[in-house]
C-alpha positions as semicolon CSV with decimal commas, in nm:
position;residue;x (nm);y (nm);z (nm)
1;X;0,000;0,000;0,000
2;X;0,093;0,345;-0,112
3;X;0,008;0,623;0,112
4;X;-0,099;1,021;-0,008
5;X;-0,183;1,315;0,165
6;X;-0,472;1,449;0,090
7;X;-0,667;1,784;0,209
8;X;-0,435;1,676;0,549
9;X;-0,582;1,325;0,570
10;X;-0,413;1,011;0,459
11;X;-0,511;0,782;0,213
12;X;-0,354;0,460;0,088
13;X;-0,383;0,360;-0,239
14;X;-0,292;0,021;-0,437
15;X;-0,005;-0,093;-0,689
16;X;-0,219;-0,105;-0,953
17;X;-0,410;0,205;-0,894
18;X;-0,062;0,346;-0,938
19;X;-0,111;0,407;-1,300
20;X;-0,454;0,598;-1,274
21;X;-0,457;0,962;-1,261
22;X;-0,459;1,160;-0,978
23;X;-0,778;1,300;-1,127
24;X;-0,967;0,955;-1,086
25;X;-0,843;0,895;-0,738
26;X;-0,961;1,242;-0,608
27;X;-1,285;1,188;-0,802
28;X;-1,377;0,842;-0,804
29;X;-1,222;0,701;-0,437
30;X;-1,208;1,046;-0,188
31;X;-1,595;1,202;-0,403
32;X;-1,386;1,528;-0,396
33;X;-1,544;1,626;-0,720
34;X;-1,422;2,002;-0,751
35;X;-1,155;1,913;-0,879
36;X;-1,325;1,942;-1,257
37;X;-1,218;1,686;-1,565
38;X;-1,243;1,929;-1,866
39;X;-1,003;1,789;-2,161
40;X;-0,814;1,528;-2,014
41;X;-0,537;1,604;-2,134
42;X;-0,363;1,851;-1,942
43;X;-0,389;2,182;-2,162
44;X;-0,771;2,352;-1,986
45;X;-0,648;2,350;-1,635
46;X;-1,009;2,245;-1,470
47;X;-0,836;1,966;-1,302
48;X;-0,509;2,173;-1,145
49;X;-0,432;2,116;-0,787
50;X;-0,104;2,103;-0,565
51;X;0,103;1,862;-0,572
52;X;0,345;1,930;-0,228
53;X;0,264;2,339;-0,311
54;X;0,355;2,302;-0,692
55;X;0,057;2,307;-0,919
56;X;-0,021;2,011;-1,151
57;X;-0,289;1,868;-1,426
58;X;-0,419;1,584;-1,234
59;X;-0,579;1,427;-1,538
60;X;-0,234;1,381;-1,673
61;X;-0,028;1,311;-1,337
62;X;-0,014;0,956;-1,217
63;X;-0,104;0,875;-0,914
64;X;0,202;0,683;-0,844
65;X;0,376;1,029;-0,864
66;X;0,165;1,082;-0,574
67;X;0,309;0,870;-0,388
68;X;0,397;1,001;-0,028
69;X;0,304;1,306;-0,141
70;X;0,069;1,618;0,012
71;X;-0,224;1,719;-0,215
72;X;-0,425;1,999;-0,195
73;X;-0,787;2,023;-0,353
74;X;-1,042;2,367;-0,363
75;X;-1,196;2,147;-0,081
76;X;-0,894;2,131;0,142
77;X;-0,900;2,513;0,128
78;X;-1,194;2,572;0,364
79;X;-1,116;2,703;0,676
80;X;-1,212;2,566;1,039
81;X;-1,469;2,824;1,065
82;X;-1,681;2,797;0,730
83;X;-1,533;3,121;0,585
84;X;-1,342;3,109;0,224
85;X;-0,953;3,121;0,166
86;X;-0,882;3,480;0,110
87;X;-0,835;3,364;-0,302
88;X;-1,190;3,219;-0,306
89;X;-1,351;3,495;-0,146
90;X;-1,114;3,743;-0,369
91;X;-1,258;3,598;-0,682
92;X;-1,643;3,611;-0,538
93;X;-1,584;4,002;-0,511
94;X;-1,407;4,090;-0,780
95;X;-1,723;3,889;-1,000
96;X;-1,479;3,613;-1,161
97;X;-1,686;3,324;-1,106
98;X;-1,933;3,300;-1,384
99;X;-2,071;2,904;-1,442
100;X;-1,769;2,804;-1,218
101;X;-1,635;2,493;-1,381
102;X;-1,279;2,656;-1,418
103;X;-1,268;2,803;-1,077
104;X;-1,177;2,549;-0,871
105;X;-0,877;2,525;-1,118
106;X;-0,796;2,894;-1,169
107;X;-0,765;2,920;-0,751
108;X;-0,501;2,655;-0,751
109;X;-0,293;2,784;-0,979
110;X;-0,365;3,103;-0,859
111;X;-0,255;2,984;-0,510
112;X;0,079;2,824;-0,694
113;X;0,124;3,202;-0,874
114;X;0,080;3,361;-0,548
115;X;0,325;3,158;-0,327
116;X;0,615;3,162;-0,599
117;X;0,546;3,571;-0,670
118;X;0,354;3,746;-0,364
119;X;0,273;4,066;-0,586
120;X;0,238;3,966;-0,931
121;X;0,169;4,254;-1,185
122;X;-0,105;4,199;-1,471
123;X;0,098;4,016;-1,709
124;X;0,254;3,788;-1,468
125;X;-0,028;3,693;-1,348
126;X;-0,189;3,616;-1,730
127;X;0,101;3,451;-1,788
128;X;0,081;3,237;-1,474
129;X;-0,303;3,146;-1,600
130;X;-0,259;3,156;-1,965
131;X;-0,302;2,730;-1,938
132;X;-0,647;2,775;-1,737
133;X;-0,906;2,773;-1,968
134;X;-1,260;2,977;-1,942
135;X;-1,540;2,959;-2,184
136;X;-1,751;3,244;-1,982
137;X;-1,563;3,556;-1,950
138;X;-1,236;3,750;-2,094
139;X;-1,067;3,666;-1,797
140;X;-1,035;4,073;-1,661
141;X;-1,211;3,952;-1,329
142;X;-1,005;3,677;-1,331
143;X;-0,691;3,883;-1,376
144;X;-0,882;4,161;-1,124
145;X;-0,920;3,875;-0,816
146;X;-0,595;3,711;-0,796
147;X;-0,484;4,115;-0,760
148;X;-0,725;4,165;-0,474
149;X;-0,613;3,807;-0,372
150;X;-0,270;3,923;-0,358
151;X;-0,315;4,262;-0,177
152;X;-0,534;4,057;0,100
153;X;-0,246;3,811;0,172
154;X;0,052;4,017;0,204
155;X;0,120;4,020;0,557
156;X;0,101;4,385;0,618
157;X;-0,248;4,392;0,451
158;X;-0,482;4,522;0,680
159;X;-0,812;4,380;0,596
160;X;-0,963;4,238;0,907
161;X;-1,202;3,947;0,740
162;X;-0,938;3,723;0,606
163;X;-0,580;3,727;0,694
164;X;-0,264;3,527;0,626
């Protein structure tokens, strides 16, 4: 048995569920199903989440990669007390959420962006989501909440709803 880290609980998976996705085993075995399977094949970004803080496709990566690895899912980032991570809520006010299939993937690599660059500009940050596909909008919300996401969680931000 293989063991993963998931949303801060183990899991064990099999040798031959090694060669599944990471997609299927978040889907199919833990029901997290935010996680979203648009293309599978790696190039929409519906399916991103972190792989030990470094964001990944999960419809591509093998869960064998996973191995004794930490994973974080959109459902691993609710806090103790109900509220949103300051990225969620960031993209709820700044309207960026239309039909919401590619949210759940635009916040994890959004979260990936943010730890690697704190205070990306405009074009770092389109650059950062230029493999995160959405069908709804011309991504200027999108663009507009991972800015208000980044003001909220620099550590001298001093917005009293959501800190670091």
């Amino acid at each position: 048995m293989k063991k993963i880290k998931v949303n801060g609980s183990e899991h064990t998976f099999t040798e031959e569920q090694e060669e599944s996705t990471l997609l299927s085993f978040l889907r199919e075995e833990l029901r997290l199903t935010g996680t979203k399977n648009g293309c599978g094949e790696g190039t929409c970004g519906a399916c991103t989440v972190l792989v030990n803080n470094k964001a990944v496709r999960s419809c591509r990566y093998k869960l064998g990669r996973a191995a004794d690895a930490e994973v974080l899912t959109i459902e691993g980032l609710i806090r103790e007390d109900g509220s949103l991570h300051p990225v969620q809520q960031a993209f709820m006010d700044a309207g960026a959420v239309q039909c919401g299939f590619c949210t759940p993937g635009m916040i994890m690599q959004t979260l990936d962006l943010l730890h690697k660059n704190p205070e990306p500009t405009r074009e770092e940050i389109r650059k950062a989501l230029k493999g995160n596909l959405c069908r709804c909008t011309g991504y200027q919300t999108i663009v507009d909440a991972v800015q208000l996401a980044a003001a909220r969680m620099m550590p001298s931000a001093q917005c009293t709803t959501y800190g670091q």
